[in-house]
PQR file with spaces between the fields and no chain letter, atoms N, CA, C, O and H, PARSE charges and radii, in Angstrom:
ATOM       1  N    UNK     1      43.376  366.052   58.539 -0.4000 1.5000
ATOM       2  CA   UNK     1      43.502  366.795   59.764 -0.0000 2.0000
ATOM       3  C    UNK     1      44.201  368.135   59.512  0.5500 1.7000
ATOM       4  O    UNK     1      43.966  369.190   60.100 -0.5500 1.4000
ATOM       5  N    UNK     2      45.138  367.913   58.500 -0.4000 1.5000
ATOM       6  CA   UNK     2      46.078  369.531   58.251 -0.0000 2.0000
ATOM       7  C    UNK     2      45.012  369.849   57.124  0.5500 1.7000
ATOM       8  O    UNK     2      44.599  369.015   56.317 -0.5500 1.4000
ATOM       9  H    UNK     2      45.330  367.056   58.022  0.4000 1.0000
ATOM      10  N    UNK     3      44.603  371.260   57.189 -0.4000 1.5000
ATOM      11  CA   UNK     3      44.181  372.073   55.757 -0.0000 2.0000
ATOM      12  C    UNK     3      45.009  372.833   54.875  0.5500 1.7000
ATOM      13  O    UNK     3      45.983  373.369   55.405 -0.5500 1.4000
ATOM      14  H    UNK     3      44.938  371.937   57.844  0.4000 1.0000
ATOM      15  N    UNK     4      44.812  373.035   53.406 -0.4000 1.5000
ATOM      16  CA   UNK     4      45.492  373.799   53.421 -0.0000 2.0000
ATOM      17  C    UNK     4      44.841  374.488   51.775  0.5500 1.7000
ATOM      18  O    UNK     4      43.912  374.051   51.096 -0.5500 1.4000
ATOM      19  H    UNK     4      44.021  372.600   52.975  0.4000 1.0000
ATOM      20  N    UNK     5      45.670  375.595   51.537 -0.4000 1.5000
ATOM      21  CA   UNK     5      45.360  376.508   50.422 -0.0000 2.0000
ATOM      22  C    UNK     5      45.991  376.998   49.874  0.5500 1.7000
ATOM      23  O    UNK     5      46.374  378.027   50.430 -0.5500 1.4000
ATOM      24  H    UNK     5      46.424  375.951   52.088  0.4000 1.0000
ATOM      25  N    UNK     6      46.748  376.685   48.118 -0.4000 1.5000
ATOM      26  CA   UNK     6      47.744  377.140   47.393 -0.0000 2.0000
ATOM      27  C    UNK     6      47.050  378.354   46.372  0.5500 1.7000
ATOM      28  O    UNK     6      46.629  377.976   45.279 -0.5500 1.4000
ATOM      29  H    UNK     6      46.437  375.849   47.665  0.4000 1.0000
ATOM      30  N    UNK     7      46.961  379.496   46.659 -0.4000 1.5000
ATOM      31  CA   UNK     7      46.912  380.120   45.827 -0.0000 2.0000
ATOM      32  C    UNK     7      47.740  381.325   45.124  0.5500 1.7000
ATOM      33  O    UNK     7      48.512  381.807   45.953 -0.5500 1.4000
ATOM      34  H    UNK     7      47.304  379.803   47.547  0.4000 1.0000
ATOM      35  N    UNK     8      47.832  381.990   43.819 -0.4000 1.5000
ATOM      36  CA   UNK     8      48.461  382.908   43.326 -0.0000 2.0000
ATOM      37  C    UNK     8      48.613  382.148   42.127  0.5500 1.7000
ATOM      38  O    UNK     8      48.073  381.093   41.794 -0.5500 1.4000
ATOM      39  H    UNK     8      47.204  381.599   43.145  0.4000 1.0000
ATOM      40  N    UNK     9      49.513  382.931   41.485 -0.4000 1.5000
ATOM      41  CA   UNK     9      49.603  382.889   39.765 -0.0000 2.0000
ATOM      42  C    UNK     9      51.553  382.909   39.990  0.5500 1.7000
ATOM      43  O    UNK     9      52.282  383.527   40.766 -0.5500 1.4000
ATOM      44  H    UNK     9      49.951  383.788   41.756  0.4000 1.0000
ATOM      45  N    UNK    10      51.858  381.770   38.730 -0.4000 1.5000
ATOM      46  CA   UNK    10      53.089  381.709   38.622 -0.0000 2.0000
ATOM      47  C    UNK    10      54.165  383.026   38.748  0.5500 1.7000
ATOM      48  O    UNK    10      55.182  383.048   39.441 -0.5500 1.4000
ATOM      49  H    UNK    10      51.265  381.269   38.100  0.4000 1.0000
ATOM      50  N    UNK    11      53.794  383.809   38.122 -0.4000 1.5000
ATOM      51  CA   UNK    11      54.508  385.218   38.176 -0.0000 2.0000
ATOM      52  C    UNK    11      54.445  385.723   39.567  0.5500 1.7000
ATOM      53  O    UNK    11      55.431  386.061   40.223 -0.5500 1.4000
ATOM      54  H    UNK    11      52.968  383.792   37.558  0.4000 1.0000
ATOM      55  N    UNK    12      53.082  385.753   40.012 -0.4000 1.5000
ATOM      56  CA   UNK    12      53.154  386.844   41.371 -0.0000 2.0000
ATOM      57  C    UNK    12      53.583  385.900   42.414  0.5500 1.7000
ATOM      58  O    UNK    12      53.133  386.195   43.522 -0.5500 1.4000
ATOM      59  H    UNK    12      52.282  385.478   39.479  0.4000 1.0000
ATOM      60  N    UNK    13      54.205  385.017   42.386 -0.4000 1.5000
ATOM      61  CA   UNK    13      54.372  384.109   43.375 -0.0000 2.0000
ATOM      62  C    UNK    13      53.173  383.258   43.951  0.5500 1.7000
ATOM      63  O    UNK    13      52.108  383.814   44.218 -0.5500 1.4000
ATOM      64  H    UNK    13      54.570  384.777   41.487  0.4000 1.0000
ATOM      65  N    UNK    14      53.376  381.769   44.158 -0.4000 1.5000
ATOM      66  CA   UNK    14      52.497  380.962   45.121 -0.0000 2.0000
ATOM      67  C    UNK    14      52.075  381.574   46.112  0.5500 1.7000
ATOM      68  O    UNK    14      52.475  382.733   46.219 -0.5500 1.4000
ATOM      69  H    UNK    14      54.242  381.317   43.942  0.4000 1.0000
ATOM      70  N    UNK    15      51.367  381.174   46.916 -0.4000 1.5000
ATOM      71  CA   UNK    15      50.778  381.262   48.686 -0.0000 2.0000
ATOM      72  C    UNK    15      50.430  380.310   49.193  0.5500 1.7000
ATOM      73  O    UNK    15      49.282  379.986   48.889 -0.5500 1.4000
ATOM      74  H    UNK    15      51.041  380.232   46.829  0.4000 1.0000
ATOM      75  N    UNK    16      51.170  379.379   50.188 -0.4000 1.5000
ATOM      76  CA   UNK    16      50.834  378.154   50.857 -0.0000 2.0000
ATOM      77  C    UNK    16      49.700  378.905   52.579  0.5500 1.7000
ATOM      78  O    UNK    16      50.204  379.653   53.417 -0.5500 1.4000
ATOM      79  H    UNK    16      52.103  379.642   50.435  0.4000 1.0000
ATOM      80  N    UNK    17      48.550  378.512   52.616 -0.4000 1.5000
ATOM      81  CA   UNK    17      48.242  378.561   53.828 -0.0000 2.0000
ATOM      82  C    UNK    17      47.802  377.340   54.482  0.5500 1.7000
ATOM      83  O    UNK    17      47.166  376.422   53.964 -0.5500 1.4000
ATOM      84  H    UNK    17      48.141  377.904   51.935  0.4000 1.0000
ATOM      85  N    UNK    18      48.237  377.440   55.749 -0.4000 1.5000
ATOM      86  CA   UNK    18      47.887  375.860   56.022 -0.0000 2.0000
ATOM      87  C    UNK    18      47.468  376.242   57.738  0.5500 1.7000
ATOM      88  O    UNK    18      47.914  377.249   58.289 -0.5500 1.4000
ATOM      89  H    UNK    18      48.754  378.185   56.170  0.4000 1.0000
ATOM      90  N    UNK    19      46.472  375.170   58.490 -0.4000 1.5000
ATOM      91  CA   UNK    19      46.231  375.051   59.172 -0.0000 2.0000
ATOM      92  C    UNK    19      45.606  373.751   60.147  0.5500 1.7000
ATOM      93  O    UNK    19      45.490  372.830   59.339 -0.5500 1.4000
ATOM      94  H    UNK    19      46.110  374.352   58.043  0.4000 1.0000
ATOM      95  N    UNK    20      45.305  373.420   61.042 -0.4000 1.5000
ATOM      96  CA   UNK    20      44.179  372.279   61.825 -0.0000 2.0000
ATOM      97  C    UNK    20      43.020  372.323   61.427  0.5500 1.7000
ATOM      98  O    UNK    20      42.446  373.390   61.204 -0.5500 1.4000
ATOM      99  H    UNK    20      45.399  374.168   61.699  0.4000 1.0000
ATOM     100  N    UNK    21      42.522  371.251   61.282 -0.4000 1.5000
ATOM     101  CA   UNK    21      41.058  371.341   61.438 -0.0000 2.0000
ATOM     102  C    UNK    21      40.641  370.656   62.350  0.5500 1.7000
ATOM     103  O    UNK    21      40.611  369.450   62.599 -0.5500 1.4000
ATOM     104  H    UNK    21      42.988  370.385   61.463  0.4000 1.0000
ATOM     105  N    UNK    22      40.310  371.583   62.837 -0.4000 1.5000
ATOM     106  CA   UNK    22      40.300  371.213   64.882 -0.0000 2.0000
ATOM     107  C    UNK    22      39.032  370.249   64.635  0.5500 1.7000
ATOM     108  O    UNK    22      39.129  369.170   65.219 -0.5500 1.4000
ATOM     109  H    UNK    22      40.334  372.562   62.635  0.4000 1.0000
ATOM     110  N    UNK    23      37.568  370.487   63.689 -0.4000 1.5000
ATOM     111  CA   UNK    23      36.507  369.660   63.685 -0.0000 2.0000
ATOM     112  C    UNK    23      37.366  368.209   63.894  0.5500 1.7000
ATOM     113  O    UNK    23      37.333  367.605   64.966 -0.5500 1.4000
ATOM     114  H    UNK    23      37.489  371.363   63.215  0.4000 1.0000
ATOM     115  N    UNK    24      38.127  367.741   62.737 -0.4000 1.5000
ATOM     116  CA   UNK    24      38.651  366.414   62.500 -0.0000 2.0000
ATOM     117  C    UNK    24      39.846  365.915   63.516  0.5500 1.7000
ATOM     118  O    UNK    24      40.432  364.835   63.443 -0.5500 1.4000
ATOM     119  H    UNK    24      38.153  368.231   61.865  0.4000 1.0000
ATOM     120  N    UNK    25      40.009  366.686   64.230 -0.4000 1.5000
ATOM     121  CA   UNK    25      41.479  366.531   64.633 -0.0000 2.0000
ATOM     122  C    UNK    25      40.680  365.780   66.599  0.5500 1.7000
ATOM     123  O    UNK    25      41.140  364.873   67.294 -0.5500 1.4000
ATOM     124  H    UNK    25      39.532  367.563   64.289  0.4000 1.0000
ATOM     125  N    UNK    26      38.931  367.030   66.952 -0.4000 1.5000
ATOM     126  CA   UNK    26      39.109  366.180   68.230 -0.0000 2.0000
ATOM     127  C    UNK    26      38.131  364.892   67.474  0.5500 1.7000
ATOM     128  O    UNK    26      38.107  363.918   68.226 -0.5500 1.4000
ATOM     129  H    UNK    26      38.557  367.766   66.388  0.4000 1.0000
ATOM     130  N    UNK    27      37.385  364.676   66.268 -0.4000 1.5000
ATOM     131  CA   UNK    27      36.794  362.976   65.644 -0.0000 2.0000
ATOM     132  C    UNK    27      38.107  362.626   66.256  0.5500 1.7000
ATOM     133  O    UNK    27      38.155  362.332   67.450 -0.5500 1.4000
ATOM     134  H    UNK    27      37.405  365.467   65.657  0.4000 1.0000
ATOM     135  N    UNK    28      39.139  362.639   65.535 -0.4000 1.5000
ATOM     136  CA   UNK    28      40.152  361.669   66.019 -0.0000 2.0000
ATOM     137  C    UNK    28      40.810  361.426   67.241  0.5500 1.7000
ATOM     138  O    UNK    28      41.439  360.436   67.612 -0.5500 1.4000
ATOM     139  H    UNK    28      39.100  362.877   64.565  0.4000 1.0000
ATOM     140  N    UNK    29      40.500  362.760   67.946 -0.4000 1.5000
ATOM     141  CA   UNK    29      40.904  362.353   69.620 -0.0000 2.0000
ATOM     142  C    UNK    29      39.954  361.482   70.345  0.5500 1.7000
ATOM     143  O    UNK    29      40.316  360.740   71.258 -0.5500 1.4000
ATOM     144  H    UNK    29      39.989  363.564   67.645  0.4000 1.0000
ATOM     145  N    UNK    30      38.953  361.564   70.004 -0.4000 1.5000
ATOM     146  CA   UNK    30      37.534  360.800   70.226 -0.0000 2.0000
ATOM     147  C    UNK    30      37.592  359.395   70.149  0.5500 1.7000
ATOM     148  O    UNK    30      37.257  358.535   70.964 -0.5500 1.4000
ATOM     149  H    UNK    30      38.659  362.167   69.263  0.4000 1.0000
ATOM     150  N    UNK    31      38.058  359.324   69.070 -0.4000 1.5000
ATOM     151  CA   UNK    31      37.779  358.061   68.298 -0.0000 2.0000
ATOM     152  C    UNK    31      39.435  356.889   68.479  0.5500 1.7000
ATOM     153  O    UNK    31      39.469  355.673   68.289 -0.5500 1.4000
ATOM     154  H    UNK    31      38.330  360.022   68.409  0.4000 1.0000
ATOM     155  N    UNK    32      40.631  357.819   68.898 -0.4000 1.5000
ATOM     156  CA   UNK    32      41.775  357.035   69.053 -0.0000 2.0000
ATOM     157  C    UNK    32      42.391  357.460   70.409  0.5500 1.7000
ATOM     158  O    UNK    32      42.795  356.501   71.068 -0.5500 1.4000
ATOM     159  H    UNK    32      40.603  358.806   69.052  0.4000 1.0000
ATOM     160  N    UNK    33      42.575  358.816   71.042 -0.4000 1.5000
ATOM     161  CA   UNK    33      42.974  359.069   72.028 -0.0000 2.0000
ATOM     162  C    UNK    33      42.467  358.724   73.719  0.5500 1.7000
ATOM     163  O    UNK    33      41.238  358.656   73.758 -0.5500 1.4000
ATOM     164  H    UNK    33      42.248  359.594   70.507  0.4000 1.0000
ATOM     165  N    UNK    34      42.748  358.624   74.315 -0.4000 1.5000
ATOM     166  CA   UNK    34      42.494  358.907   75.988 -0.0000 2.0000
ATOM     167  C    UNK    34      42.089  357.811   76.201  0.5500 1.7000
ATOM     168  O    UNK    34      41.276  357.771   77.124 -0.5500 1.4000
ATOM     169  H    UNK    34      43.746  358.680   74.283  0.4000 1.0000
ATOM     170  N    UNK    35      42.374  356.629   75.606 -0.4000 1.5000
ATOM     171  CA   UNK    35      42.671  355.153   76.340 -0.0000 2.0000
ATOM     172  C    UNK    35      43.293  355.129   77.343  0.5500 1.7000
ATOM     173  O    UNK    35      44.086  355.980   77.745 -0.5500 1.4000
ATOM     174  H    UNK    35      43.034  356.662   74.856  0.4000 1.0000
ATOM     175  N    UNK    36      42.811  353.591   78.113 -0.4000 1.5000
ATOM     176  CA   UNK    36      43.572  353.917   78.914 -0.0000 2.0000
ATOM     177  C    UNK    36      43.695  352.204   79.388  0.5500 1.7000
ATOM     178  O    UNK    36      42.747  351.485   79.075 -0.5500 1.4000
ATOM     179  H    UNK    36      42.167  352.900   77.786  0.4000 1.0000
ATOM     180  N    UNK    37      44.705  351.678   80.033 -0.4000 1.5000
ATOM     181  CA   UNK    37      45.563  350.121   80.266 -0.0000 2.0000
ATOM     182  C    UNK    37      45.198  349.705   81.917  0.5500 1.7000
ATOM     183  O    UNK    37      46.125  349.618   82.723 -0.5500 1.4000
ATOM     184  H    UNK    37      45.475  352.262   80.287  0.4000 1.0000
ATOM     185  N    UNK    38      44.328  349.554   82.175 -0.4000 1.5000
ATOM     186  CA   UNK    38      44.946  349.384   83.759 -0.0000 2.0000
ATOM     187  C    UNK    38      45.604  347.511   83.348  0.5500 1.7000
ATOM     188  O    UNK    38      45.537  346.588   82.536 -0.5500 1.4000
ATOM     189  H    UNK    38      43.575  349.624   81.521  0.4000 1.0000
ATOM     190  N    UNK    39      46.371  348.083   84.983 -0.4000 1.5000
ATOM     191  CA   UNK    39      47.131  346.601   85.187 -0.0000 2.0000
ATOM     192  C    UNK    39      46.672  346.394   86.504  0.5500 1.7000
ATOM     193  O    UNK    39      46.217  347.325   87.168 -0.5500 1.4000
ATOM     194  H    UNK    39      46.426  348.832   85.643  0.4000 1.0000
ATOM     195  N    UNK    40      46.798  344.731   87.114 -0.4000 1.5000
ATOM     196  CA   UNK    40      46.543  344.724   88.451 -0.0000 2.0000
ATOM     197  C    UNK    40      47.111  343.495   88.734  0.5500 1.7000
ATOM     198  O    UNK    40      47.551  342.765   87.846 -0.5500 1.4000
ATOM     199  H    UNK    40      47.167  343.975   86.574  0.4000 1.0000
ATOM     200  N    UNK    41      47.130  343.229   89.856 -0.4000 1.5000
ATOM     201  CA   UNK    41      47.756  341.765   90.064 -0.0000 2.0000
ATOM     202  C    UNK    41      46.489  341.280   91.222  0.5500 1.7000
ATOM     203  O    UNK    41      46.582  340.292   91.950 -0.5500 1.4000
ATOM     204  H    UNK    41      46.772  343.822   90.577  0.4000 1.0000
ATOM     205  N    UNK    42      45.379  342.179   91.185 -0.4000 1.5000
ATOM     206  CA   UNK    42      43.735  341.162   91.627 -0.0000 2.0000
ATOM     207  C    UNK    42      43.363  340.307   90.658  0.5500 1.7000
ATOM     208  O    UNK    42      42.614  340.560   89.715 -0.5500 1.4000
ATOM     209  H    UNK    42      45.304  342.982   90.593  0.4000 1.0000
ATOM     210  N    UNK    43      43.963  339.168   90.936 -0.4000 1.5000
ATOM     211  CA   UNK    43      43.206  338.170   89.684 -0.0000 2.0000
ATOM     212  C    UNK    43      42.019  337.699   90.136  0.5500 1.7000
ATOM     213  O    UNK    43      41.195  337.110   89.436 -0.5500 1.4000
ATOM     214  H    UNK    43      44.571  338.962   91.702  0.4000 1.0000
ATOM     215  N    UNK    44      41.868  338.045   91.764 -0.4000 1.5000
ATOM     216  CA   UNK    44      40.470  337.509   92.116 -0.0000 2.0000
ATOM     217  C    UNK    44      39.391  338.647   91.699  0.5500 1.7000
ATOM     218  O    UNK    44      38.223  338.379   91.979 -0.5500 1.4000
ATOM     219  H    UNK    44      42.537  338.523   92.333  0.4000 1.0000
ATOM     220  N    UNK    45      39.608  339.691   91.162 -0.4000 1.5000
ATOM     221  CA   UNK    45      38.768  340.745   91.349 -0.0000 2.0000
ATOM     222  C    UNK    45      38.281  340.947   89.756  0.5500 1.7000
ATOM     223  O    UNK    45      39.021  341.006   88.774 -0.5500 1.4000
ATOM     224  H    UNK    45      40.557  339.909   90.934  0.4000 1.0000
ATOM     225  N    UNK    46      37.113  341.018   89.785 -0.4000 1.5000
ATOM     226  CA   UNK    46      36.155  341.218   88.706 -0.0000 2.0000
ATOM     227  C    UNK    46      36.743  342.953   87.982  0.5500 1.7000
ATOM     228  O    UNK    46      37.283  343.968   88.422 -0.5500 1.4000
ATOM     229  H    UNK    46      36.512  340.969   90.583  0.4000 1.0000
ATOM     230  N    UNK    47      36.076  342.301   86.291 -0.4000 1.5000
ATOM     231  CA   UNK    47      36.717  343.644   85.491 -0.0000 2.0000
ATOM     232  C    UNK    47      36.332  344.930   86.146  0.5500 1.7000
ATOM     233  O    UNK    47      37.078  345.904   86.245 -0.5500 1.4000
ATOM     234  H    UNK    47      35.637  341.476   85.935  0.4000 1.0000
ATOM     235  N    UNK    48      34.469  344.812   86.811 -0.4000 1.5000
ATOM     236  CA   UNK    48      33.569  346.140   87.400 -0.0000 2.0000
ATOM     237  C    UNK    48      34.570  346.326   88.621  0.5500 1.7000
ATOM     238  O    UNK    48      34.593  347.543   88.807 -0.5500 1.4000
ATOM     239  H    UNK    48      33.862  344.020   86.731  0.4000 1.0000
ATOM     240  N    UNK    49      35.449  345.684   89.588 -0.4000 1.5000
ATOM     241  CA   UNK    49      35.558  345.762   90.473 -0.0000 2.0000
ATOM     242  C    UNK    49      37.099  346.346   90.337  0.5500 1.7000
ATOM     243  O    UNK    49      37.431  346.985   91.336 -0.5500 1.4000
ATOM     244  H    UNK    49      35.430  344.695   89.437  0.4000 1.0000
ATOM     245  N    UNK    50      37.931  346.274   89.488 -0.4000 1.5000
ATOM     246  CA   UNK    50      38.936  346.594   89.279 -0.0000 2.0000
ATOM     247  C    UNK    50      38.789  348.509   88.784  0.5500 1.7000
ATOM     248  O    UNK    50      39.403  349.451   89.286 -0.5500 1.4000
ATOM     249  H    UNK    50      37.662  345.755   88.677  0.4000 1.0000
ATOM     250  N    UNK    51      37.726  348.531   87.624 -0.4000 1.5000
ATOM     251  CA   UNK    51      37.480  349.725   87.278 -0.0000 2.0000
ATOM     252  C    UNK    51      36.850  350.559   88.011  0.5500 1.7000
ATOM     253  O    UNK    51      36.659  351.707   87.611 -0.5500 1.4000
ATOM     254  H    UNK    51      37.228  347.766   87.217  0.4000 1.0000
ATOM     255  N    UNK    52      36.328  350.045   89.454 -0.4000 1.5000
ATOM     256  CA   UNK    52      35.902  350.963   90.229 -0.0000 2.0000
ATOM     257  C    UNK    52      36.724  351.453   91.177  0.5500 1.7000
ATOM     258  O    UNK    52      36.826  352.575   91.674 -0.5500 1.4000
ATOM     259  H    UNK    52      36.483  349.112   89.779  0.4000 1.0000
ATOM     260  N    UNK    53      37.509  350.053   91.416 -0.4000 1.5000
ATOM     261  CA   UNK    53      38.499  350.901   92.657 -0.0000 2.0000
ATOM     262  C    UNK    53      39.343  352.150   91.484  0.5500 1.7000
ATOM     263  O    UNK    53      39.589  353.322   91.768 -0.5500 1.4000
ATOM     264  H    UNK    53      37.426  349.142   91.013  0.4000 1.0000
ATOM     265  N    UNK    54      39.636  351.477   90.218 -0.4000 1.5000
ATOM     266  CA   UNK    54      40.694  352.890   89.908 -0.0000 2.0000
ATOM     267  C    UNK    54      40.044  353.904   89.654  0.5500 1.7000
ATOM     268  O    UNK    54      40.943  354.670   89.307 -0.5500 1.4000
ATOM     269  H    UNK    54      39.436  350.525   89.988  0.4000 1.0000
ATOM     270  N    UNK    55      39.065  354.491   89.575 -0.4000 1.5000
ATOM     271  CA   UNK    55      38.100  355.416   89.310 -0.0000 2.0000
ATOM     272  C    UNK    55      37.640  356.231   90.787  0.5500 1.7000
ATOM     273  O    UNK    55      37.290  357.409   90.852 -0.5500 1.4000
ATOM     274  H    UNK    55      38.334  353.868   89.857  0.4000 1.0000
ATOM     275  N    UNK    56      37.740  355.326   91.861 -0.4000 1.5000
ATOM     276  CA   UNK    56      37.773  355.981   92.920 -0.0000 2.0000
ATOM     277  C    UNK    56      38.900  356.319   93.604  0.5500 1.7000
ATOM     278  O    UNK    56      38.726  356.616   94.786 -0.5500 1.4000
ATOM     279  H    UNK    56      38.025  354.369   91.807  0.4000 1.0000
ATOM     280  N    UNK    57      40.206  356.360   93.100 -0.4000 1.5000
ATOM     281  CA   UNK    57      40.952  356.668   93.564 -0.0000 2.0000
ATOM     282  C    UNK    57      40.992  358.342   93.399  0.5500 1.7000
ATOM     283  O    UNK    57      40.568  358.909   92.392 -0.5500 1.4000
ATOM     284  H    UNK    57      40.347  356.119   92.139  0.4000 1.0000
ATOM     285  N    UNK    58      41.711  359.204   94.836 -0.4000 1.5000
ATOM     286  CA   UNK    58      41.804  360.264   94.715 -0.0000 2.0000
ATOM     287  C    UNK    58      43.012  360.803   93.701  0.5500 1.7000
ATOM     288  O    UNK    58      44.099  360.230   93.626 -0.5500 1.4000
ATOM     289  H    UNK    58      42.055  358.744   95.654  0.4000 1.0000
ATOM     290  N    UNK    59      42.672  361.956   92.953 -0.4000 1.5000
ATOM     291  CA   UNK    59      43.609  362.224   91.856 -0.0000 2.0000
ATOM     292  C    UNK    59      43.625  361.709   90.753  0.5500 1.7000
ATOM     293  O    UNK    59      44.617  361.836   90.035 -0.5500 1.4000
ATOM     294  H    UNK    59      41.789  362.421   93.014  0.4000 1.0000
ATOM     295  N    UNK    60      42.717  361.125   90.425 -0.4000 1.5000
ATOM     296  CA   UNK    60      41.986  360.699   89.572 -0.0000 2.0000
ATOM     297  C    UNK    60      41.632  361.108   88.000  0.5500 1.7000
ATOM     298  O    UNK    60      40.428  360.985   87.773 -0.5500 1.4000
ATOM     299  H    UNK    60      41.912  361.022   91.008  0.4000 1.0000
ATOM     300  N    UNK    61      42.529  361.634   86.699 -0.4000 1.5000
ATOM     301  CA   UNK    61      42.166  362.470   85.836 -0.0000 2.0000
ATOM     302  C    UNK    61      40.983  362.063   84.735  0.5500 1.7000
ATOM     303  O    UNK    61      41.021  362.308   83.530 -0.5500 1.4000
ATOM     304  H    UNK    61      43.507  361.734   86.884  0.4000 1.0000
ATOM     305  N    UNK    62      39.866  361.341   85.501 -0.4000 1.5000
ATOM     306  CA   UNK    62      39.072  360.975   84.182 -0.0000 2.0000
ATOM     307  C    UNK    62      38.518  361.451   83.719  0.5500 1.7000
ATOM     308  O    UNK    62      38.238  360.966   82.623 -0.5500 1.4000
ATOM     309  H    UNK    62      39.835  361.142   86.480  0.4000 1.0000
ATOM     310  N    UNK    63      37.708  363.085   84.159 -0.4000 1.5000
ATOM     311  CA   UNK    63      37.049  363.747   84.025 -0.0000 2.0000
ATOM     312  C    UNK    63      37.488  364.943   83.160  0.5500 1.7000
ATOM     313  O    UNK    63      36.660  365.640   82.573 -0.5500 1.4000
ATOM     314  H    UNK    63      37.935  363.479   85.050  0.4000 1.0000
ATOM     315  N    UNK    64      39.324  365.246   83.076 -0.4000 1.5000
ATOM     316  CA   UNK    64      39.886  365.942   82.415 -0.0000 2.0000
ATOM     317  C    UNK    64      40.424  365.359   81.454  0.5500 1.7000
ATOM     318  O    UNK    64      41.289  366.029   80.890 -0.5500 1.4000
ATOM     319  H    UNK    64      39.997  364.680   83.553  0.4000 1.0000
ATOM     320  N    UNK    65      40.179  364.044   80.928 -0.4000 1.5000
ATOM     321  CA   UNK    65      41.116  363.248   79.732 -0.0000 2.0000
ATOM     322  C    UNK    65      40.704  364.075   78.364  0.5500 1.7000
ATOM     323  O    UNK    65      41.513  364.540   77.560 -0.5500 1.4000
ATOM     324  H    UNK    65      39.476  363.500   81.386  0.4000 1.0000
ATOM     325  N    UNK    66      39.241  364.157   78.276 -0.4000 1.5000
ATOM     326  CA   UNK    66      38.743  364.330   77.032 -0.0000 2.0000
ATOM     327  C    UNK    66      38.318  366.077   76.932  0.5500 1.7000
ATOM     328  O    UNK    66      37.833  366.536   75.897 -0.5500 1.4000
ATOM     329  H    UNK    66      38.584  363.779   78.928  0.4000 1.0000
């Protein structure tokens, strides 16, 4: 996820450059980030039925997670 690039010659001094690599960095937001836990205490209420009421709730950030 970090890049980076050592160049120069012993005498003239090193050069560390370093940066993101944003390609790999959102794979991994993709692939590990913007989970999400609901909890509920509807034990009568089905998994579809749980994920819909929280999805319809107003204020809602699902559309801005990713």
């Amino acid at each position: 996820m970090i890049s980076f690039e050592l160049t120069g010659e012993p005498q003239a001094g090193y050069r560390l450059a370093f940066g993101i690599d944003v390609k790999a960095r959102k794979a991994l937001e993709a692939e590990l980030f913007g989970k999400r836990v609901l909890f509920t205490d509807r034990d009568n209420w089905s998994i579809a039925e749980v994920v819909a009421a929280y999805r319809s709730q107003s204020g809602s950030r699902r559309t801005s997670d990713r």
